[in-house]
PANU-718806 format. One record per residue (C-alpha): residue number from 1; x, y, z. Coordinates in nm, 2 decimals, m for minus. Layout:
BEGIN
NUM, X, Y, Z
...
This chain:
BEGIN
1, 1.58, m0.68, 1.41
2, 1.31, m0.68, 1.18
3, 1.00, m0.92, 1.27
4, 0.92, m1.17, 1.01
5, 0.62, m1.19, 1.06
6, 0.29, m1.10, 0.93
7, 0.33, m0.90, 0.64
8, 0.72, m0.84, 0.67
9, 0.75, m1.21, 0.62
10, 0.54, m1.20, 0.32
11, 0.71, m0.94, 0.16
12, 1.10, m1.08, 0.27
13, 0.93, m1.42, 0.09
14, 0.86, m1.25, m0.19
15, 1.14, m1.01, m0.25
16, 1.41, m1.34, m0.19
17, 1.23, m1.46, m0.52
18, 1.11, m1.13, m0.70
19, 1.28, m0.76, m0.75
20, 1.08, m0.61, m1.04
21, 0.74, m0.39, m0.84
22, 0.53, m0.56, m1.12
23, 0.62, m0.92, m1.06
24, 0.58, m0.81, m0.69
25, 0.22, m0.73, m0.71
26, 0.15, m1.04, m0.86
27, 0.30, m1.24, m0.64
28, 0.16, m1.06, m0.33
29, m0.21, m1.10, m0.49
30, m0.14, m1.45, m0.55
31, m0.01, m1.49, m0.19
32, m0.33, m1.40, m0.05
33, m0.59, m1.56, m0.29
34, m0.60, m1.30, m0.56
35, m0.68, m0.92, m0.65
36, m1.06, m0.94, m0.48
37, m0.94, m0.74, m0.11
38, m0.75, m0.43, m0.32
39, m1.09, m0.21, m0.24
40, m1.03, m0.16, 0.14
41, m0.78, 0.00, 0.37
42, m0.64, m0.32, 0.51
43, m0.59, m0.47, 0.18
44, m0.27, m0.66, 0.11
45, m0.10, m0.52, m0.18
46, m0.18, m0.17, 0.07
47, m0.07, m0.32, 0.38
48, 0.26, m0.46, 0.17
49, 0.36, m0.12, 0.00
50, 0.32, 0.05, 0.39
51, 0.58, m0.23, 0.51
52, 0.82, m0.19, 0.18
53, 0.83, 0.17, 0.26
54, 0.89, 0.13, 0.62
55, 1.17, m0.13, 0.50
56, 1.32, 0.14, 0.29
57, 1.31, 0.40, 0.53
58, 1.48, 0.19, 0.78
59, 1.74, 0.04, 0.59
60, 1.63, m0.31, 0.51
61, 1.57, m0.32, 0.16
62, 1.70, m0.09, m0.15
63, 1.49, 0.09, m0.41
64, 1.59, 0.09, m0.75
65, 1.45, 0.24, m1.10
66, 1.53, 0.01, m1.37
67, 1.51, 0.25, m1.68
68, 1.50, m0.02, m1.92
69, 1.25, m0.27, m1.74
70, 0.88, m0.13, m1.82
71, 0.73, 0.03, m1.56
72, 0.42, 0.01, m1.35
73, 0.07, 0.14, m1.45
74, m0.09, 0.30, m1.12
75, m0.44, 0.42, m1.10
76, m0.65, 0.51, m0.86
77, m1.01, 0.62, m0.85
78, m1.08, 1.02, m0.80
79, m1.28, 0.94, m0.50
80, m1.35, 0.66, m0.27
81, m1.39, 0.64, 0.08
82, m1.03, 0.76, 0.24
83, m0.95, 0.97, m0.05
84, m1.15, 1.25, m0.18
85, m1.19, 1.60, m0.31
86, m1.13, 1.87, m0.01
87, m1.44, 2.02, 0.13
88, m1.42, 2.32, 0.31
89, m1.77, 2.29, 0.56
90, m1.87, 2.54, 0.80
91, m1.77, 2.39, 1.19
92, m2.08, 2.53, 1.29
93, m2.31, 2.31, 1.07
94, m2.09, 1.95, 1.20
95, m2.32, 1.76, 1.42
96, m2.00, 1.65, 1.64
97, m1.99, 1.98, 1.79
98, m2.10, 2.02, 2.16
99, m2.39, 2.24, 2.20
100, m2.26, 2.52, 2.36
């Protein structure tokens, strides 16, 4: 069975009215007061693509590409804090490690 609750509820809520990703994200930001949490981890429109993609996975909703419907502009910024360009450091110079 699949809790609805939290965030699952707010995405069934939404899908029952809305099946185009665009109208989606609207809907979701206007569910929780508008675009101003997007920046962090725990943000909404975040927290409710993790739960659509667990839905998919498991069976409990269908994704579809609607060829003719426009699509979605995503961006995201080069770098912020959980995303960012790989840097190779030498272990020795981490201040984590226990002095031997």
């Amino acid at each position: 069975r699949l809790p609805l609750t939290g965030i699952f509820k707010v995405v069934v809520d939404v899908l029952e009215k809305e099946t185009r990703i665009d109208r989606i994200h609207k809907m979701i930001l206007e569910y929780f007061g508008g675009p101003g949490r997007t920046q962090t981890h725990r943000s909404p429109i975040k927290l409710a693509v993790q739960a659509m993609e667990a839905m998919i996975n498991e069976g409990w909703i269908t994704a579809k590409i609607d060829k003719k419907a426009p699509s979605m502009t995503i961006s995201r910024p080069e770098e912020n804090d959980f995303i960012h360009w790989n840097r190779d450091e030498d272990p020795a110079s981490r201040q984590d490690t226990e002095a031997g």
